[in-house]
C-alpha distance (Angstrom), angle and dihedral (degrees) to the residues before:
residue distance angle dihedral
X1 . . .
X2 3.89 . .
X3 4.11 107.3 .
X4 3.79 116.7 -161.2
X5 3.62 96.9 -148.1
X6 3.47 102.1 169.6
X7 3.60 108.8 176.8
X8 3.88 125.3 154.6
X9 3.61 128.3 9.3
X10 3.41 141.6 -98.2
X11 3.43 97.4 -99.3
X12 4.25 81.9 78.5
X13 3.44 81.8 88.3
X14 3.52 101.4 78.9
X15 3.55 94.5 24.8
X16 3.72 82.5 74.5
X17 3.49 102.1 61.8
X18 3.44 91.3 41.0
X19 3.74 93.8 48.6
X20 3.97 107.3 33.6
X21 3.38 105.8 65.5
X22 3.81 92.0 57.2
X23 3.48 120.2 99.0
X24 3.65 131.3 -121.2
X25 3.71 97.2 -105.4
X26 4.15 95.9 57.1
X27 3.68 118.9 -175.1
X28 3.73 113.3 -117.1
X29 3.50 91.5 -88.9
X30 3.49 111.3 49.7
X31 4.17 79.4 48.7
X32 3.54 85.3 61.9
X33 3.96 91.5 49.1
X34 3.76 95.2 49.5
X35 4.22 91.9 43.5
X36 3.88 83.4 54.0
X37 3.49 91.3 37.7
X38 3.88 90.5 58.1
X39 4.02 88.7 49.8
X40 3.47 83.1 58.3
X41 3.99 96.5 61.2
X42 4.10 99.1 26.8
X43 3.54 122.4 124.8
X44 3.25 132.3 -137.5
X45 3.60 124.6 -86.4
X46 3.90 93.9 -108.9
X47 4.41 94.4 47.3
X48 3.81 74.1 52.0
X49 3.66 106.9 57.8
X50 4.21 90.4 33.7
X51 4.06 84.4 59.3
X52 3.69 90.6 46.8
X53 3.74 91.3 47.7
X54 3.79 90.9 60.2
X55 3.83 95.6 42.2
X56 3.96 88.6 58.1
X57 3.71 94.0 54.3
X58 4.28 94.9 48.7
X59 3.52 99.2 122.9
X60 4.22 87.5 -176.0
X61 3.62 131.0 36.6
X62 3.84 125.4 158.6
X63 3.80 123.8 -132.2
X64 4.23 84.4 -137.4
X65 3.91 120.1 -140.8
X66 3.45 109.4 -133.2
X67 3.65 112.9 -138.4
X68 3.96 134.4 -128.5
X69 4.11 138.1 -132.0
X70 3.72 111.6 -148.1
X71 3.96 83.0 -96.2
X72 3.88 92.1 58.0
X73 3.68 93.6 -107.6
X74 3.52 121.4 129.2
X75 3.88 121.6 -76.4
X76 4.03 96.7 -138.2
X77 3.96 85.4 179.3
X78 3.30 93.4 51.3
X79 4.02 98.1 45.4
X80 4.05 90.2 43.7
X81 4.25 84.3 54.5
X82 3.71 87.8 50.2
X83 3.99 97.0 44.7
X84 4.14 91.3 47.1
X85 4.21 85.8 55.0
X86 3.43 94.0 40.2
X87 4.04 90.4 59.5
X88 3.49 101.0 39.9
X89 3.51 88.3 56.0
X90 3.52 93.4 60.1
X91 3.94 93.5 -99.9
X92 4.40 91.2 153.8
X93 4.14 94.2 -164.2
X94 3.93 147.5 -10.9
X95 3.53 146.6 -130.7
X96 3.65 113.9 -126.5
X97 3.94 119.0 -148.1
X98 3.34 88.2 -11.2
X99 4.25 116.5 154.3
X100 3.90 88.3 -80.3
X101 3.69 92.1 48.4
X102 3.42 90.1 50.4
X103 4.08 101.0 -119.8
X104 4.01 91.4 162.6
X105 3.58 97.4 65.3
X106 4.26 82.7 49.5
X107 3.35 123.2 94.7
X108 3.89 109.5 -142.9
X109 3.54 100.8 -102.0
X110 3.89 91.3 52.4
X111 3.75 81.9 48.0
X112 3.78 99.4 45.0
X113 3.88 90.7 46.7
X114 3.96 93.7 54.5
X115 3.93 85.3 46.2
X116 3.88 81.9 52.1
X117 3.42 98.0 45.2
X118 3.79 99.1 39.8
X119 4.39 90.0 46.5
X120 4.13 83.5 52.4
X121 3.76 98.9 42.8
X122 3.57 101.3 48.1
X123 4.06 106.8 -18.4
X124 4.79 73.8 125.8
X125 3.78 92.6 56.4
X126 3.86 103.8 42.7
X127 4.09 138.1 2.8
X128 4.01 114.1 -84.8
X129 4.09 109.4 -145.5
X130 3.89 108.7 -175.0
X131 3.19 111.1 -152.5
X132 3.93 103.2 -131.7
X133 3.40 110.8 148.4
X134 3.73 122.6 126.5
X135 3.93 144.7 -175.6
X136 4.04 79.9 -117.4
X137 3.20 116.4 71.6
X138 4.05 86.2 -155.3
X139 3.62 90.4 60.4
X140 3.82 99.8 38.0
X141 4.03 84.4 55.0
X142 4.14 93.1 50.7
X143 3.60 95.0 37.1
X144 4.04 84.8 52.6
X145 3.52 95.2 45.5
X146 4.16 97.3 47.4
X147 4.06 82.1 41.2
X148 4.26 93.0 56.1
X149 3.90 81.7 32.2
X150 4.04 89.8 70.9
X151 3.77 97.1 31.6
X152 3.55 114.7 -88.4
X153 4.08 115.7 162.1
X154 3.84 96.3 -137.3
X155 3.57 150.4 -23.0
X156 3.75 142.7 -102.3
X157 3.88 108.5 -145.8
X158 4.04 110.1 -174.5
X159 4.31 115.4 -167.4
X160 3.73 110.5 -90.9
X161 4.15 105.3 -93.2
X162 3.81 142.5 -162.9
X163 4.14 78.9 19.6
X164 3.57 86.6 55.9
X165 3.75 115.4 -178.2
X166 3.81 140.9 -167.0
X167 4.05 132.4 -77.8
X168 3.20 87.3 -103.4
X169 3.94 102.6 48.9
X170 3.88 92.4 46.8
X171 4.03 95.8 47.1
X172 4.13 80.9 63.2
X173 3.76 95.9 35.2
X174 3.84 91.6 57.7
X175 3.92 85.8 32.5
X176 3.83 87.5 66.7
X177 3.55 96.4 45.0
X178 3.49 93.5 49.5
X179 3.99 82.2 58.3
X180 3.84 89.2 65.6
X181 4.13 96.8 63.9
X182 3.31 139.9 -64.6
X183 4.27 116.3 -22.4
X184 3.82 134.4 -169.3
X185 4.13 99.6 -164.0
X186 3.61 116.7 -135.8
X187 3.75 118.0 -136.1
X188 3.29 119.4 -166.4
X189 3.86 123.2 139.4
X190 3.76 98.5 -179.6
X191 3.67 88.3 69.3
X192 3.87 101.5 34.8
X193 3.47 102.9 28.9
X194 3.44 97.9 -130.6
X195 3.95 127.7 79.9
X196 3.36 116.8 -146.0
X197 3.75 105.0 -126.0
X198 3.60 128.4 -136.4
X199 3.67 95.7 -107.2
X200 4.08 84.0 62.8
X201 3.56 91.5 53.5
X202 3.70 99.6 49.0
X203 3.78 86.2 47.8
X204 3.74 91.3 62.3
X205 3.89 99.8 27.7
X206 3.82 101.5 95.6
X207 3.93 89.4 50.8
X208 4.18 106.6 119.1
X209 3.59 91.8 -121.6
X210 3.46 111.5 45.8
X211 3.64 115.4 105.4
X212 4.03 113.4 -174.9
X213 3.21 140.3 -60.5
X214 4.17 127.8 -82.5
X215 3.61 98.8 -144.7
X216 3.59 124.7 -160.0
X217 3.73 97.8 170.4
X218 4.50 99.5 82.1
X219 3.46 135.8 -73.1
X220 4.50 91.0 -93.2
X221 3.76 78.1 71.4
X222 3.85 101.4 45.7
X223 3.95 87.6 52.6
X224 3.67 89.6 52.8
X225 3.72 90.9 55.1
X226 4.11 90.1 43.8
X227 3.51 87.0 59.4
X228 3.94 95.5 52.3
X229 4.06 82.3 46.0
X230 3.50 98.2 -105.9
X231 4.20 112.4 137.5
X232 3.56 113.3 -138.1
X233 3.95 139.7 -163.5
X234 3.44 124.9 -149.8
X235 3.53 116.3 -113.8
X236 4.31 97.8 -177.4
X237 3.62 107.2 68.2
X238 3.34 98.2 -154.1
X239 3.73 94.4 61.9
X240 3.95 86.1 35.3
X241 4.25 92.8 101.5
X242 4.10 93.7 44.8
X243 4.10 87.3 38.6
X244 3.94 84.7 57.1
X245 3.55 99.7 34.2
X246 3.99 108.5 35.5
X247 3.89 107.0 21.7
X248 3.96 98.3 37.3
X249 3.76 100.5 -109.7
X250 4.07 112.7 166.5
X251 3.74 89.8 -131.4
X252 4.33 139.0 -65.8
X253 3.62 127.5 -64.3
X254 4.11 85.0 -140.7
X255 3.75 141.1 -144.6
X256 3.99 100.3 172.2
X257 4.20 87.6 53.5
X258 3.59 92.5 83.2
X259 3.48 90.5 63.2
X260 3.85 103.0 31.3
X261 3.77 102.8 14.2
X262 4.49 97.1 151.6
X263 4.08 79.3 60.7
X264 3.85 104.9 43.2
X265 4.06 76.7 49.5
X266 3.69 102.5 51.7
X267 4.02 82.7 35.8
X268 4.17 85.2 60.4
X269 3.91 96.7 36.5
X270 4.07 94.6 52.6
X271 3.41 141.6 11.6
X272 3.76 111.8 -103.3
X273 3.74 117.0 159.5
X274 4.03 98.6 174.9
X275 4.27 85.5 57.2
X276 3.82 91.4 44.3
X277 3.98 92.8 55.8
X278 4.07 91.8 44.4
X279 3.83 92.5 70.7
X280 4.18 97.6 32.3
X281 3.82 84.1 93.0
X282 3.91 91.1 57.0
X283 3.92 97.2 33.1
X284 4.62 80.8 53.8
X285 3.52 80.5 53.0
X286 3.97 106.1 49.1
X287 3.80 86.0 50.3
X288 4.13 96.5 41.4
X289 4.41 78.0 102.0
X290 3.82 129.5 34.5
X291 3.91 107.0 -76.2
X292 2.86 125.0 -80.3
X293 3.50 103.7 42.0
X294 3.89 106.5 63.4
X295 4.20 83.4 50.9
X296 3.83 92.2 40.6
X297 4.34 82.2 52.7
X298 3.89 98.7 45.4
X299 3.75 97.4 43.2
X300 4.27 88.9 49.8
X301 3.64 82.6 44.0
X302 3.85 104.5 48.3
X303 4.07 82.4 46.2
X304 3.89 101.8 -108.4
X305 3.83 98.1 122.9
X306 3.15 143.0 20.4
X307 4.08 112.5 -91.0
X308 3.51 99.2 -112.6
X309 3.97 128.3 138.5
X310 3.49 126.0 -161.8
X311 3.97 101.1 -154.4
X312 2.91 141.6 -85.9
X313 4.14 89.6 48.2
X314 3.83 112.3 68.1
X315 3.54 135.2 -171.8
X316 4.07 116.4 -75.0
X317 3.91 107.1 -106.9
X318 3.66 118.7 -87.4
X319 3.86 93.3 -110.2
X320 4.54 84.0 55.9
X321 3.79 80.3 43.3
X322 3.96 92.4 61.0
X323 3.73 94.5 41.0
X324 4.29 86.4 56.9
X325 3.35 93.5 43.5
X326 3.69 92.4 65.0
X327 3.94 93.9 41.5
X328 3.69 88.5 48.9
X329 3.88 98.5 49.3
X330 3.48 91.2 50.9
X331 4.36 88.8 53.6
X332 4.03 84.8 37.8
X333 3.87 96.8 113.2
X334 3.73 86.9 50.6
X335 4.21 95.3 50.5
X336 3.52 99.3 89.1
X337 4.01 106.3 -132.3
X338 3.34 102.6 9.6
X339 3.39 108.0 135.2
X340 4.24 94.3 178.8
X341 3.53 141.2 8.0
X342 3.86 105.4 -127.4
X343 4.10 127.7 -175.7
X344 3.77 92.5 -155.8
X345 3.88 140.2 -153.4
X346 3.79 115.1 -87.1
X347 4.22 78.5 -128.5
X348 3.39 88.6 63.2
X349 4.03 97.7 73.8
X350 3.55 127.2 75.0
X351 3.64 114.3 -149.9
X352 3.87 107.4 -167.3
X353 4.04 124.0 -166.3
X354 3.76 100.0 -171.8
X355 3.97 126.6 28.0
């Protein structure tokens, strides 16, 4: 499916180098630089609400792993492999930095680059969501800019956590992000510690740029919000056929796609309960440890990227390694590019504290 998400200009370009080497706490006037900066590269209202449009009707977008050198760099090759199989089998957008692809253990010009880089390689072919979202507002709201700066379709804005703060405070924190562009809002309270209720979302719900919900909390709760008219993607992939299918989610913001993304596809496109249960077994198993080490593991061991960890994730144990192995080899005609299925040497990983 070739999208022609054509979001900022050109003029991103040199917004970026402006823009990327500036910390997150910018004085007052390099903040007034990067707001003008933005102006520069905005689009009009209209370009807006058409890229919206086709963000609300993905019914697939992958939660990308971002891939390691040896050093703990990023493995462009690599990524660029993994983007070309995820469109041509039918994967329709991707999250960028996102908890899968490891966008906490970024610093924001590692982050803004791949945003960059992703928007510039293939921003034409699928949708680009940057995960920019922050527990500081001021961050969220520079990491947004830079991100719309350099191209990216739309946001993912999570609720502020470990600072928690108070219905009120995160209906205008995610208010102001929603200013920047275009947002899907990530709930997930296992992570934050903090749900964000319903009254929150109705509170920000008729704001132009909010696109739906990705809901990590079942699909009883994305019907509720269907029948209030907010859209929702599934964030459990497990749930992510019944969410579509039975509670009137658009599609699945998806962790299991990198491996098997022809399936989560089909899975979105028709109802199919018989192929849903045939990879429960493996989807149990790439969620047996906090995400994303189980995906991290299988797509080292299936030979995709290069088995390297930036800390503090490690490599599942051998004996969780032989237990994949088997789920994955019986999925293997379905992983595109895997050539073999192997358990691996605990040698074999490189776990890597500074980079």
């Amino acid at each position: 499916m070739m999208m022609r998400l054509h979001s900022h200009s050109q003029a991103s370009t040199s917004c970026l180098s402006q823009q990327s080497r500036l910390p997150p706490s910018l004085s007052s006037s390099s903040r007034r630089d990067s707001v003008a900066c933005r102006v520069l590269s905005s689009t009009t209202a209209q370009e807006t609400r058409d890229v919206s449009a086709r963000v609300r009707e993905l019914r697939l977008l992958t939660a990308l792993k971002t891939p390691y050198l040896p050093n703990g760099k990023f493995d462009l090759p690599s990524y660029d492999r993994m983007l070309e199989q995820q469109i041509s089998h039918g994967v329709q957008g991707v999250i960028v930095g996102g908890t899968t692809g490891e966008g906490q253990l970024m610093s924001w010009d590692e982050h803004i680059m791949l945003i960059a880089h992703t928007v510039n390689s293939f921003g034409s072919q699928l949708a680009v969501v940057g995960n920019t979202g922050s527990n500081s507002t001021r961050e969220a709201l520079h990491a947004s800019e830079q991100g719309f700066a350099v191209g990216m379709h739309a946001s993912l804005q999570i609720n502020p956590y470990y600072g928690k703060t108070s219905a009120s405070g995160l209906v205008t924190h995610l208010r102001a992000t929603l200013d920047e562009g275009p947002a899907i809002v990530y709930n997930v309270p296992s992570r934050t510690g903090q749900d964000i209720s319903d009254e929150v979302v109705g509170s920000i719900a008729g704001h132009p740029n909010f696109l739906g919900m990705k809901e990590c909390t079942g699909n009883a709760r994305i019907a509720a919000h269907l029948s209030r008219g907010t859209q929702c993607w599934s964030g459990n992939d497990d749930e992510a056929h019944d969410a579509r299918h039975d509670a009137g989610a658009v599609g699945v913001i998806s962790v299991t796609s990198n491996l098997l993304p022809g399936i989560m596809s089909r899975l979105m496109t028709s109802r199919d309960p018989e192929l849903n249960a045939s990879i429960q077994a493996l989807m149990g198993w790439l969620f047996s440890e906090p995400n994303p080490i189980p995906i991290n593991t299988a797509m080292a061991m299936c030979g995709l990227v290069q088995p390297v960890f930036r800390l503090p994730y490690v490599p599942m144990s051998k004996p969780q390694r032989e237990e994949g192995a088997k789920l994955l080899r019986a999925l293997q005609e379905h992983i595109p590019g895997c050539k073999e299925v192997r358990v691996m040497e605990d040698d074999e990983f490189k776990i890597i504290g500074r980079y």
